[in-house]
N, CA, C and O of each residue as an XYZ file, in Angstrom:
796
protein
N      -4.984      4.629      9.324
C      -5.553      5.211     10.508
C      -5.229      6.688     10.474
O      -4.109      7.152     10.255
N      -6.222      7.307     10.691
C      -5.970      9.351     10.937
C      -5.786      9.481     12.272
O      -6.201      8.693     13.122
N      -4.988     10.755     12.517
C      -5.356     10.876     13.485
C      -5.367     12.676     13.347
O      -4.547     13.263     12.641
N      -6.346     13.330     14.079
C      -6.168     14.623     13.832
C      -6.070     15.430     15.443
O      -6.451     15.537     16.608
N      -5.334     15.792     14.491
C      -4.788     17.622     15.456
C      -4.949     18.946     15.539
O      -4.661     19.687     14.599
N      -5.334     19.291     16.458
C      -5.579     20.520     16.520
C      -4.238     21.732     16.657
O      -3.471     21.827     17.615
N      -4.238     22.417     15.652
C      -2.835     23.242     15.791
C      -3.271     24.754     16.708
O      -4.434     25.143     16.813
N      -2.432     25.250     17.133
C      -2.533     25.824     18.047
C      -3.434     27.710     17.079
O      -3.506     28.780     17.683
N      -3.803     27.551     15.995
C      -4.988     28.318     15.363
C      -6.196     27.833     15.698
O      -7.191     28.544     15.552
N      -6.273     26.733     16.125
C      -7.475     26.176     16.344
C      -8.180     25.259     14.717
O      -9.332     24.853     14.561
N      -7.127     25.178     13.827
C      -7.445     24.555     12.944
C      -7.147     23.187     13.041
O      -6.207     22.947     13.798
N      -7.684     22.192     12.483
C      -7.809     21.073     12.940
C      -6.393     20.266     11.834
O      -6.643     20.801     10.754
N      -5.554     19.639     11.663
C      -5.015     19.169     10.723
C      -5.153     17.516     10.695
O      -5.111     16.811     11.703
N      -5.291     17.139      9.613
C      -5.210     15.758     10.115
C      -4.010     15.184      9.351
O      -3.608     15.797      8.362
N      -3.437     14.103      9.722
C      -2.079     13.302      9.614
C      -2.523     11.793      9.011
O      -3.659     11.337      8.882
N      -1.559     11.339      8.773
C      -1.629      9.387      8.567
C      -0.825      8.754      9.303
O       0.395      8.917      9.295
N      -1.485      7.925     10.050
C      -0.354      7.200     11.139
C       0.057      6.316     10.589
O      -0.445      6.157      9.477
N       0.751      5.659     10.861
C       1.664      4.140     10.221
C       0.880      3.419     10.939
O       0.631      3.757     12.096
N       0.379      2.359     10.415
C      -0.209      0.754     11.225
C       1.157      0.091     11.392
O       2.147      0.195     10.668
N       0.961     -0.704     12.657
C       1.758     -1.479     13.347
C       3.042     -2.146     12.143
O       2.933     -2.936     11.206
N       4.229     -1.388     12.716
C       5.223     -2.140     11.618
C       5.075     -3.963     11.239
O       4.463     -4.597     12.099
N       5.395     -4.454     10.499
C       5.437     -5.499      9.931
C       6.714     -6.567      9.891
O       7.515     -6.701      8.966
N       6.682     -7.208     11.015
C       8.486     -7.783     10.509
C       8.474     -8.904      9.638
O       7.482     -9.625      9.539
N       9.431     -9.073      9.057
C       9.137    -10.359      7.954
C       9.103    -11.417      8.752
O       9.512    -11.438      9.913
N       8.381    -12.746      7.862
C       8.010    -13.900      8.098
C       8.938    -14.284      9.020
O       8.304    -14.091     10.058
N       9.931    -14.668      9.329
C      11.399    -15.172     10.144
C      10.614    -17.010     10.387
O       9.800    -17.302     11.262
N      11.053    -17.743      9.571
C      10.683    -19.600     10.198
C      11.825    -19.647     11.208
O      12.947    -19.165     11.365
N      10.805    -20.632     11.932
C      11.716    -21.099     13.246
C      12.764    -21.705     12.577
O      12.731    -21.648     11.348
N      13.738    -22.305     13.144
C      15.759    -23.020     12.933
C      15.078    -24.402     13.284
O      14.365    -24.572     14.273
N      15.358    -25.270     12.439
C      15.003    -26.518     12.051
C      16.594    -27.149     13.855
O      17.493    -26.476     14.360
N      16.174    -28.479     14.126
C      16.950    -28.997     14.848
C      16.746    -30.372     15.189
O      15.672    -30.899     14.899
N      17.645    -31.014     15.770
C      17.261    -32.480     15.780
C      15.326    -33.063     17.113
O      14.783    -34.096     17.503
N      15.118    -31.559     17.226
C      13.488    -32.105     18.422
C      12.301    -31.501     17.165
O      11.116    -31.720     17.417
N      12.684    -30.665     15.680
C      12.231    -30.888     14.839
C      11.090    -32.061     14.782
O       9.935    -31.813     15.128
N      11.424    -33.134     14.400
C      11.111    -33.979     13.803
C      10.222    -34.463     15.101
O       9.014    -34.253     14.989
N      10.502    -34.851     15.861
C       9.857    -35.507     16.835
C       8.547    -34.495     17.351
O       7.484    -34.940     17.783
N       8.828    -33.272     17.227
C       7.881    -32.415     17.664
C       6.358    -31.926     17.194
O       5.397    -31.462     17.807
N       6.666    -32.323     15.548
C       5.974    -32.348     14.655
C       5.206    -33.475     14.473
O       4.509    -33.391     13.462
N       5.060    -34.708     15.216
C       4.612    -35.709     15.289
C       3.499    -35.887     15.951
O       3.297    -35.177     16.936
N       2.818    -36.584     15.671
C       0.477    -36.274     16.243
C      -0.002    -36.020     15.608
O       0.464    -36.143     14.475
N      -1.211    -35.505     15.767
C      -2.134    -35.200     15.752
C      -2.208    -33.634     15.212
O      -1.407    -33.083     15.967
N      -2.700    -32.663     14.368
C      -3.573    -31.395     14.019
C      -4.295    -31.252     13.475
O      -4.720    -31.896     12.516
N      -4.726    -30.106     14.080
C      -5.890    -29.813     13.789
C      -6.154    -28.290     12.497
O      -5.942    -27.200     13.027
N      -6.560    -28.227     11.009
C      -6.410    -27.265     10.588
C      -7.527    -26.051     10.680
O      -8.535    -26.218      9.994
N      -7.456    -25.109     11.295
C      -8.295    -24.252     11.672
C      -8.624    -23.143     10.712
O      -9.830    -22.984     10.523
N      -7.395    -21.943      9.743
C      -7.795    -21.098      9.288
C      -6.672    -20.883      8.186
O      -5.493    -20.869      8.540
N      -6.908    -20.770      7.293
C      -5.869    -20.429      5.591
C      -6.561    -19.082      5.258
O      -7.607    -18.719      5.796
N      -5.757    -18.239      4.147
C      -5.388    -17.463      3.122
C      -4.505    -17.611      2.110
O      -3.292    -17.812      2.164
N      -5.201    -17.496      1.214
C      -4.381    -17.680     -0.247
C      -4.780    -16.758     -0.923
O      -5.947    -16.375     -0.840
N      -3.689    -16.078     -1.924
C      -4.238    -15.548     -3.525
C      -3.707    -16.318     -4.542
O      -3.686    -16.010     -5.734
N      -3.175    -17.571     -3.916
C      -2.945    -18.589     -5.148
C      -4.593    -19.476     -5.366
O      -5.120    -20.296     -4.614
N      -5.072    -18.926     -6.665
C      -5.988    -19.923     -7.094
C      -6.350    -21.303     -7.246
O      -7.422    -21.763     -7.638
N      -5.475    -21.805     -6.941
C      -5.989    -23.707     -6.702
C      -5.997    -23.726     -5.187
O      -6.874    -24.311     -4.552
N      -4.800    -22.941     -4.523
C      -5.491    -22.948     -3.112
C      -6.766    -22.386     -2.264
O      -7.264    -22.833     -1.230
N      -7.128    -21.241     -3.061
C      -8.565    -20.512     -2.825
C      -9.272    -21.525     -3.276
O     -10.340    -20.914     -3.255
N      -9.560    -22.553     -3.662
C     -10.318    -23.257     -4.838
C     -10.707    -24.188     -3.423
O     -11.781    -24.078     -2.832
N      -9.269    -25.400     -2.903
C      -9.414    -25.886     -2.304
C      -9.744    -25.837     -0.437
O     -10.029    -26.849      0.204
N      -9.622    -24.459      0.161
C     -10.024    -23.950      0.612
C     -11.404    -23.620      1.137
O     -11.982    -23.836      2.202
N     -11.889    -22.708     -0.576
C     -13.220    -22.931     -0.032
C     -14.441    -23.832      0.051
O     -15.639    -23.603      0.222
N     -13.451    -25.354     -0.196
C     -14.328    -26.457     -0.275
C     -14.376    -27.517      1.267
O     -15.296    -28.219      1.686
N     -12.564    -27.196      2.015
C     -12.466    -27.821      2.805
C     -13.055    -26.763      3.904
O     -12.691    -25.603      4.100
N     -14.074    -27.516      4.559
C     -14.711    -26.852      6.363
C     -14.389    -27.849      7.408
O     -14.815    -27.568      8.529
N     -13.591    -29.181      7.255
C     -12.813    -29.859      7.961
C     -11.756    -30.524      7.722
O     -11.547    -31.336      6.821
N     -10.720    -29.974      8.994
C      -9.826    -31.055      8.509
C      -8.643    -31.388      9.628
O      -8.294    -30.526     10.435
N      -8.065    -32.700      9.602
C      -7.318    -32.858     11.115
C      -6.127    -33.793     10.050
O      -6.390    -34.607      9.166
N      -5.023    -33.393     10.451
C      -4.585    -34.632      9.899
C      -2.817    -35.166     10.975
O      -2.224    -34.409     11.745
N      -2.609    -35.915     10.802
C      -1.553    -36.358     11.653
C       0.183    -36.736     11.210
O       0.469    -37.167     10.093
N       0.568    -36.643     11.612
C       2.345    -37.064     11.026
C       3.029    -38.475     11.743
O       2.848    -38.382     12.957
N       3.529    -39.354     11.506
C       4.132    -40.195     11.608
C       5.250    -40.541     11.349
O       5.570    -39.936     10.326
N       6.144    -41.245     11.718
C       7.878    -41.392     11.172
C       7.433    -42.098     10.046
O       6.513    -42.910     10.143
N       8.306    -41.739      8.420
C       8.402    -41.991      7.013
C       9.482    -43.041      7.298
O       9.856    -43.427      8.405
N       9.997    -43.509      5.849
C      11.077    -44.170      5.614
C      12.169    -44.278      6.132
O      12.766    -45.284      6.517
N      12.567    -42.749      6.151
C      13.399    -42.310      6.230
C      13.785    -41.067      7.461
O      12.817    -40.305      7.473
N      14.487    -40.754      8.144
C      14.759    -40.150      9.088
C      14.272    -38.280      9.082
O      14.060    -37.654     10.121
N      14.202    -37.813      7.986
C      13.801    -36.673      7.513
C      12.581    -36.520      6.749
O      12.317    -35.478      6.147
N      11.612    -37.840      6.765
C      10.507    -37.960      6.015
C       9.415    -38.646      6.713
O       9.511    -39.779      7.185
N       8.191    -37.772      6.759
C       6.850    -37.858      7.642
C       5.881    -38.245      6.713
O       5.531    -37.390      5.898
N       5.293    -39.536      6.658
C       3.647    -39.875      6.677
C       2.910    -39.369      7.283
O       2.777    -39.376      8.506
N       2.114    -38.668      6.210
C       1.059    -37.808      6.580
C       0.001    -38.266      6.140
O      -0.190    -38.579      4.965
N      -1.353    -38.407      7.685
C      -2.891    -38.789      7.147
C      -3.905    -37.963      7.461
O      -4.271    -37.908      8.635
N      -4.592    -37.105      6.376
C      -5.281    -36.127      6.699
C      -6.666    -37.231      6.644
O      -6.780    -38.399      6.272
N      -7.637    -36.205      7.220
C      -8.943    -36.584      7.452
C      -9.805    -35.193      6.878
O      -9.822    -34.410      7.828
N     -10.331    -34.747      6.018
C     -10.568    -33.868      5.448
C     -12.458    -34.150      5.213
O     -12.783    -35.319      5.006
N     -13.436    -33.226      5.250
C     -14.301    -32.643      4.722
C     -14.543    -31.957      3.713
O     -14.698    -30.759      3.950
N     -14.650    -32.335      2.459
C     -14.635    -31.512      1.245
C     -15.936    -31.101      0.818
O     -16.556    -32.130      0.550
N     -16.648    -30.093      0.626
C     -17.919    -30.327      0.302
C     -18.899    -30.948      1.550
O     -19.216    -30.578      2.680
N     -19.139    -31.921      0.817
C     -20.685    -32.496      2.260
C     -19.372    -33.951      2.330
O     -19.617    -34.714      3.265
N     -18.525    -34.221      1.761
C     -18.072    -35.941      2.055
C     -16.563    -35.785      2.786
O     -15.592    -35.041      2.645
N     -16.862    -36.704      3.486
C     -15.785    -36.829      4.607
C     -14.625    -37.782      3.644
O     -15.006    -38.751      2.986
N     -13.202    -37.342      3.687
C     -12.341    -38.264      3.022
C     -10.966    -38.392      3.351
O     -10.215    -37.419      3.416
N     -10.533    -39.841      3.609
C      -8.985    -40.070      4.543
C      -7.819    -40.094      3.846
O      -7.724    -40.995      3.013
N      -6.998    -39.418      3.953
C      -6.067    -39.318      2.977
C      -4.976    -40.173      3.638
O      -4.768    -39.972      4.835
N      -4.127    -41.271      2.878
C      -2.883    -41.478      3.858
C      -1.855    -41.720      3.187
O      -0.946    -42.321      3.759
N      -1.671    -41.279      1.599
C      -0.700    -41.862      0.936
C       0.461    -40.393      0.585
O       1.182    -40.281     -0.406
N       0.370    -39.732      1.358
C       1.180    -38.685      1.116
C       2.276    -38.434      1.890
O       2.350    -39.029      2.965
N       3.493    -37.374      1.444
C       5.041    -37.877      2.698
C       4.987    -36.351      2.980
O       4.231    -35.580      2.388
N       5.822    -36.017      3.894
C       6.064    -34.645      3.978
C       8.232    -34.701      4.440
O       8.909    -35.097      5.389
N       8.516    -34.013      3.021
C      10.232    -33.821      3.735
C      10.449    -32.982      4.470
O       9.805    -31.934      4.409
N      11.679    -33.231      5.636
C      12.076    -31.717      6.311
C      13.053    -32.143      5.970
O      13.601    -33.245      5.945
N      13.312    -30.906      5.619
C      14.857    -29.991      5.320
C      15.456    -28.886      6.010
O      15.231    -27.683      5.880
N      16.407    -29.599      6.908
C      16.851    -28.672      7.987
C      17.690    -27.643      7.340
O      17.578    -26.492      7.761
N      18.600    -27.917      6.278
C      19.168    -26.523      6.133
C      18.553    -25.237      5.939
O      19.006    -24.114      6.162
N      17.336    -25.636      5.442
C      16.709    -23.863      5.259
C      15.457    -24.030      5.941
O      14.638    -23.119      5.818
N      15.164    -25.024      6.633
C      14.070    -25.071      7.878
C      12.749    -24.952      7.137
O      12.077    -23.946      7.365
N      12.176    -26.098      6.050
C      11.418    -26.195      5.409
C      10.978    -26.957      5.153
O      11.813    -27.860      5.107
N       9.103    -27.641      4.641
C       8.727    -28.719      5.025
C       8.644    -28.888      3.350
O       8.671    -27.855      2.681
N       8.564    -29.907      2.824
C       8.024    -29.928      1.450
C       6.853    -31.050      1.262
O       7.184    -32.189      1.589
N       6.025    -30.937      0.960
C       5.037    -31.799      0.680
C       4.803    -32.111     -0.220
O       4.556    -31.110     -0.891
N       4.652    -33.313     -1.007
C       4.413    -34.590     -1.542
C       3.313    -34.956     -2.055
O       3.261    -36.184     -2.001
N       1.834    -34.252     -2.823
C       0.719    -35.255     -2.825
C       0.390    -36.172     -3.617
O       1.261    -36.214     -4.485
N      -0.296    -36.846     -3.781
C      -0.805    -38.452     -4.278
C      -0.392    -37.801     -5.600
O       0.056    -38.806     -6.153
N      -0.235    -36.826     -6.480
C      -0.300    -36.290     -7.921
C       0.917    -36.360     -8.106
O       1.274    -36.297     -9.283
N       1.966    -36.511     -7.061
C       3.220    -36.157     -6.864
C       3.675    -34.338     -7.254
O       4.742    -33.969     -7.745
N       3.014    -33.842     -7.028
C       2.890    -32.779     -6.968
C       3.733    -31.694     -5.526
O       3.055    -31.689     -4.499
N       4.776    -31.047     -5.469
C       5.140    -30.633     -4.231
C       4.849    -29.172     -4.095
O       4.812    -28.373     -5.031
N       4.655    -28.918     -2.876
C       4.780    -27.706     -2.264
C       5.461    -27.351     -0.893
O       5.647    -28.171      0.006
N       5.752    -26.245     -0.856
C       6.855    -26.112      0.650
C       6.266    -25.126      1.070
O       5.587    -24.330      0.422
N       6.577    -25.132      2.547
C       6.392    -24.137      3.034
C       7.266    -23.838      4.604
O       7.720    -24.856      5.127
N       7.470    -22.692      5.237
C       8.554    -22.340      6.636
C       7.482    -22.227      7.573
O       6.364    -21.762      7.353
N       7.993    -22.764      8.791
C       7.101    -22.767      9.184
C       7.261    -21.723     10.608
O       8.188    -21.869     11.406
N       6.276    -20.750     10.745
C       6.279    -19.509     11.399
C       5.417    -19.556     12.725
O       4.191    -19.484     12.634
N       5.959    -19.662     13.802
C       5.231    -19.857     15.166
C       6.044    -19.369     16.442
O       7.198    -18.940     16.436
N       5.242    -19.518     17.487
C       5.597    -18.586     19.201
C       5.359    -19.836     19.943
O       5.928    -19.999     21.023
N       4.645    -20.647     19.508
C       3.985    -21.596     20.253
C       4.206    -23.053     20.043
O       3.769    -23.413     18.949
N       4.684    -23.892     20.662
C       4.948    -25.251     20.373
C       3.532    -25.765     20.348
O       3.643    -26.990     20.396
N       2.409    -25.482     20.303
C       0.980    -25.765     19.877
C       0.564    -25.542     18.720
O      -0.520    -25.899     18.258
N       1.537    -24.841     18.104
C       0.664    -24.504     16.814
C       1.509    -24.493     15.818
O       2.708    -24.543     16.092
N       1.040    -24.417     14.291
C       1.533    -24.813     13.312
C       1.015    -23.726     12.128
O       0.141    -23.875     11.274
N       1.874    -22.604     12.404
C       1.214    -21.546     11.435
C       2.761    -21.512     10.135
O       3.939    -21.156     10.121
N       1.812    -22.092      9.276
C       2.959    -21.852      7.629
C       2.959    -21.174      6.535
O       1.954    -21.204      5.824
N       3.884    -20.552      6.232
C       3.927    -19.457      5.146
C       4.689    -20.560      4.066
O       5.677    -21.290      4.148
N       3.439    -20.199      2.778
C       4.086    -21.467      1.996
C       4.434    -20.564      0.449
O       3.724    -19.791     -0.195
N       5.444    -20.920      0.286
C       6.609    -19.997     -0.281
C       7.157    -20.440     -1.678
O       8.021    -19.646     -2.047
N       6.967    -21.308     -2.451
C       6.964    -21.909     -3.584
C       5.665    -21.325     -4.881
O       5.454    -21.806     -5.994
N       5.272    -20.645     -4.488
C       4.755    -19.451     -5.720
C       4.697    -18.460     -5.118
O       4.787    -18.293     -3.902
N       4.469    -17.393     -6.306
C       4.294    -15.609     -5.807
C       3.256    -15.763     -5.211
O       3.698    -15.941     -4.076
N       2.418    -15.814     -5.142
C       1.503    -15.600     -4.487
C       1.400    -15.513     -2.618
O       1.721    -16.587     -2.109
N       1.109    -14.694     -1.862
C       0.946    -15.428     -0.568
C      -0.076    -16.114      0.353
O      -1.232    -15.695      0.413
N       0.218    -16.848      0.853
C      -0.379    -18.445      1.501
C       0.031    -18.048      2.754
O       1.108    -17.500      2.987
N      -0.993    -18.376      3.730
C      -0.497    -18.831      5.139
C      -1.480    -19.590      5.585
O      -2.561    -19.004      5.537
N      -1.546    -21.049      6.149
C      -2.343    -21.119      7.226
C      -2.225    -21.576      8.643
O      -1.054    -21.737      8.988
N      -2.899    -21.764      9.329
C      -2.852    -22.000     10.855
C      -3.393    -23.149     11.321
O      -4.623    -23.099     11.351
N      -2.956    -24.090     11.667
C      -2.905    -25.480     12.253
C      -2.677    -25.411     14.346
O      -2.043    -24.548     14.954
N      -3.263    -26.342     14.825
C      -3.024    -26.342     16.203
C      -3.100    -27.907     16.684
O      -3.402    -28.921     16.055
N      -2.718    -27.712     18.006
C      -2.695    -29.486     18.480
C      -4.013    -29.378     19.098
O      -4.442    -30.531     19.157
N      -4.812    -28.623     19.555
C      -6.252    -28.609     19.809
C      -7.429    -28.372     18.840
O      -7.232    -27.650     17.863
N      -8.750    -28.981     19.062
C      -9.209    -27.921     18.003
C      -9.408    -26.456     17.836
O      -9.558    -25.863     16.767
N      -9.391    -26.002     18.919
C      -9.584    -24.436     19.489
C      -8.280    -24.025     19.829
O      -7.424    -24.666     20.440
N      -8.233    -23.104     19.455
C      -6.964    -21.868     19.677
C      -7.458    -20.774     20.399
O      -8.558    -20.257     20.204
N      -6.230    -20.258     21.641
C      -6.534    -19.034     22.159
C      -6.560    -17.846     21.537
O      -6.110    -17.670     20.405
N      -7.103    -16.945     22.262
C      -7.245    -15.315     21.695
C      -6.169    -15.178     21.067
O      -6.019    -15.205     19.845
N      -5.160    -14.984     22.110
C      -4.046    -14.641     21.904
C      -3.047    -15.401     20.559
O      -2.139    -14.896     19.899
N      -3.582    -16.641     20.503
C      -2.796    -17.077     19.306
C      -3.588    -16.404     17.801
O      -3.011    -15.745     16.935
N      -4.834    -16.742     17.817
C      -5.879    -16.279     16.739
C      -5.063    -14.510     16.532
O      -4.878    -14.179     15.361
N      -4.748    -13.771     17.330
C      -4.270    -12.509     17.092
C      -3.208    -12.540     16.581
O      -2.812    -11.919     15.595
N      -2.468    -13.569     17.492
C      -0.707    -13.682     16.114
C      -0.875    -13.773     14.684
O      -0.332    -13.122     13.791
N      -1.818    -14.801     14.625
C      -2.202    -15.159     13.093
C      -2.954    -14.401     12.218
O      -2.793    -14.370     10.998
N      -4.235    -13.451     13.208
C      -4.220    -12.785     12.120
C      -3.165    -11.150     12.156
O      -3.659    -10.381     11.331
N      -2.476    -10.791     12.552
C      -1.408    -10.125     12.720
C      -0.432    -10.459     11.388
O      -0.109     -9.507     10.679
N       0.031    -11.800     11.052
C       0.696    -12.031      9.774
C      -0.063    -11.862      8.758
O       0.268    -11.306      7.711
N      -1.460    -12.486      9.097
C      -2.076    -12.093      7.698
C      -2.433    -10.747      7.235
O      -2.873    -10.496      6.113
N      -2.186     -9.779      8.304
C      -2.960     -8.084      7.933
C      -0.841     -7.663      7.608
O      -0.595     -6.797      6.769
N      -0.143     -8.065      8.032
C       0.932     -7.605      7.167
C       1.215     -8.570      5.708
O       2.272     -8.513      5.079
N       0.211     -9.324      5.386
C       0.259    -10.356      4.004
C      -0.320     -9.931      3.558
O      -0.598    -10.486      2.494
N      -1.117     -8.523      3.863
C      -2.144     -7.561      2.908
C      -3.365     -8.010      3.185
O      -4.238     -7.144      3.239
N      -3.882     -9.807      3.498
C      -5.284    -10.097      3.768
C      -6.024     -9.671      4.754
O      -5.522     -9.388      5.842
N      -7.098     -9.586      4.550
C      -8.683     -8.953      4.852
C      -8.924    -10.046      5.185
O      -8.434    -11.084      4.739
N     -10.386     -9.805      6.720
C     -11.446    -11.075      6.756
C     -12.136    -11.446      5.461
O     -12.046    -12.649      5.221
N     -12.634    -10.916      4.788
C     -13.018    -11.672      3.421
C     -12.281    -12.858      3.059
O     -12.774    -13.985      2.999
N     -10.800    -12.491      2.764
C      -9.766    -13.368      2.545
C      -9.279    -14.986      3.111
O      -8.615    -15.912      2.644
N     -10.108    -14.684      4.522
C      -9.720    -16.060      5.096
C     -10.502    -17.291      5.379
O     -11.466    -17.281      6.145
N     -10.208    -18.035      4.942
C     -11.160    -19.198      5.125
C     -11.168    -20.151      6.269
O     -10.201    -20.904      6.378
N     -12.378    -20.231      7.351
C     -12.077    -21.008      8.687
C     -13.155    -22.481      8.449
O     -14.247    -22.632      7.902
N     -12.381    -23.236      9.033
C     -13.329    -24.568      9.454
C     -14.369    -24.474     10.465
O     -14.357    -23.488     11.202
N     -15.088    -25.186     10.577
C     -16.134    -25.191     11.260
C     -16.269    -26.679     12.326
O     -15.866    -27.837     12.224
N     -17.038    -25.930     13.324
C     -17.494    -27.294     14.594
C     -18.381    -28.167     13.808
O     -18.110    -29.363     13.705
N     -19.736    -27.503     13.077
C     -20.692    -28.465     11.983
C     -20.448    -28.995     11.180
O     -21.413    -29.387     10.525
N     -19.184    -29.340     10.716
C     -18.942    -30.190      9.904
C     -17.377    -31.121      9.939
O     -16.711    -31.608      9.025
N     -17.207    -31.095     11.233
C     -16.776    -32.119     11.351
C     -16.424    -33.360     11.426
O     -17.092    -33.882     12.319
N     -15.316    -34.525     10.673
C     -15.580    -35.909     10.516
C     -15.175    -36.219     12.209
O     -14.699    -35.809     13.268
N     -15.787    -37.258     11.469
C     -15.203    -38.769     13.115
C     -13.893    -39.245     12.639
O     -13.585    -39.695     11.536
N     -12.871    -38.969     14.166
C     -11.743    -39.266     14.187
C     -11.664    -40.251     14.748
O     -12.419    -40.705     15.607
N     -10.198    -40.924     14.061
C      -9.872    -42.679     14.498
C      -9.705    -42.514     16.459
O      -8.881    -41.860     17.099
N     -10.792    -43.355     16.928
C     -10.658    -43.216     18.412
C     -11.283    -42.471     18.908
O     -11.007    -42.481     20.108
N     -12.072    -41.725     18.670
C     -13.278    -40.524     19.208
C     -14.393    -41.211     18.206
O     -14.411    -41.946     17.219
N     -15.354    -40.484     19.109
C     -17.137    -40.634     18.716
C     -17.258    -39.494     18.062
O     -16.426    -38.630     18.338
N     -18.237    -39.199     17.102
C     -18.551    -38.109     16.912
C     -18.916    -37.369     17.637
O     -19.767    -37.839     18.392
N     -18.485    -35.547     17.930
C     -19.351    -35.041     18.832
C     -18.212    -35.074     20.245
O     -18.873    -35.319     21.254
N     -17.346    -34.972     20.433
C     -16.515    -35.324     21.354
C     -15.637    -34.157     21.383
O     -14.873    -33.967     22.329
N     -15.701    -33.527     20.583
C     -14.943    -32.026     20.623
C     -14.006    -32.189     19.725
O     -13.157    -31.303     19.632
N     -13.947    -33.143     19.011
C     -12.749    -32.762     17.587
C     -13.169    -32.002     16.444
O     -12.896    -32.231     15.266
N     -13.966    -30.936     16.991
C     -14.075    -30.123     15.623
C     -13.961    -28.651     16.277
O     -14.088    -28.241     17.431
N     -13.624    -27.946     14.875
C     -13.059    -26.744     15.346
C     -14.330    -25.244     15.216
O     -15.211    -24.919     14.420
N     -13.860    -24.784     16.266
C     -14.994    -23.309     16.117
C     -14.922    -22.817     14.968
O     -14.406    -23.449     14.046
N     -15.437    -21.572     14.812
C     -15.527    -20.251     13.590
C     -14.868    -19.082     14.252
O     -15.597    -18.140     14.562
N     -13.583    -19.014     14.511
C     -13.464    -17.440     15.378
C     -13.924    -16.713     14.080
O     -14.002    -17.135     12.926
N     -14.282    -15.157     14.760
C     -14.170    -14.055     14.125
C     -13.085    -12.935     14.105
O     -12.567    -12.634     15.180
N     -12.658    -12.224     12.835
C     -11.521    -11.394     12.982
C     -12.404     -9.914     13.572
O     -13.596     -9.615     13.513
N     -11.377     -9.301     14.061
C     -12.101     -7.833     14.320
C     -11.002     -7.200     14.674
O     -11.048     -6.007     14.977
């Protein structure tokens, strides 16, 4: 951002302002309402990646909701996504998710046995925005317990992503048109998510 000045010659100078400082990621402190809190129903609304299998998968998913359940084990969540890939709707339910309270981190589990982690960064007990931290690359996306998110949250999020260096180009959002039918709703019932725009 410029901003210019007029010096008292009447010549104009112009300057570089600093854009809004940047504080690092900080994940919330893992605790015993953790686990329980994280439990339901979400809804995934908007990602960024410059990791390439996640750009990949990204720009294929335009829906997706998926839910958490108590695992085996006291620190381990069954997770069942409901995903839109392309034009086909597909239920995922064989995957776990660990929390790990000492460093307040989720690790995920998929059918490939394949893991990834990520901290998870939020203001809002509604929402589920994660910085996923297991390659160089940076990842964030934004999850909610509704399908729609307020202004005000959509600005937090993209606020991390313009200090993660990403651009609207960069981000990939789900859509209301292509939403699946969720277990217990009709289609068309409002479980699908808008298109905000960044600006």
């Amino acid at each position: 951002m410029l901003a210019t000045l007029t010096l008292f010659l009447g010549l104009p100078l112009t300057l570089a302002t600093k854009p809004p400082s940047c504080a690092p990621l900080i994940p919330i402190t893992f605790d015993n309402t953790t686990v329980p809190w994280l439990l339901g129903q979400w809804f995934y609304i908007a990602g960024a990646s410059r990791y390439p299998p996640h750009l990949e998968e990204m720009r294929a998913v335009t829906f997706e909701a998926f839910s958490f359940s108590p695992g085996s084990h006291e620190d381990e969540l069954d997770i069942t996504e409901i995903i839109r890939m392309n034009e086909t709707c597909v239920v995922k339910n064989s995957s776990k998710v660990q929390v790990v309270h000492q460093n307040s981190t989720l690790i995920h589990v998929d059918n490939n046995m394949v893991a990834s982690m990520a901290r998870l960064i939020q203001s809002d007990k509604d929402l589920l925005i994660l910085n996923h931290i297991n390659i160089d690359f940076p990842s964030l996306s934004l999850s909610a317990r509704t399908p729609n998110v307020s202004k005000e949250h959509m600005e937090e999020f993209k606020a991390h992503l313009h200090c993660l260096g990403f651009t609207e180009e960069d981000v990939f959002y789900t859509s209301r048109e292509h939403a699946c039918p969720l277990p217990g709703k009709q289609t068309g019932e409002g479980n699908a998510v808008p298109v905000p725009q960044m600006g």
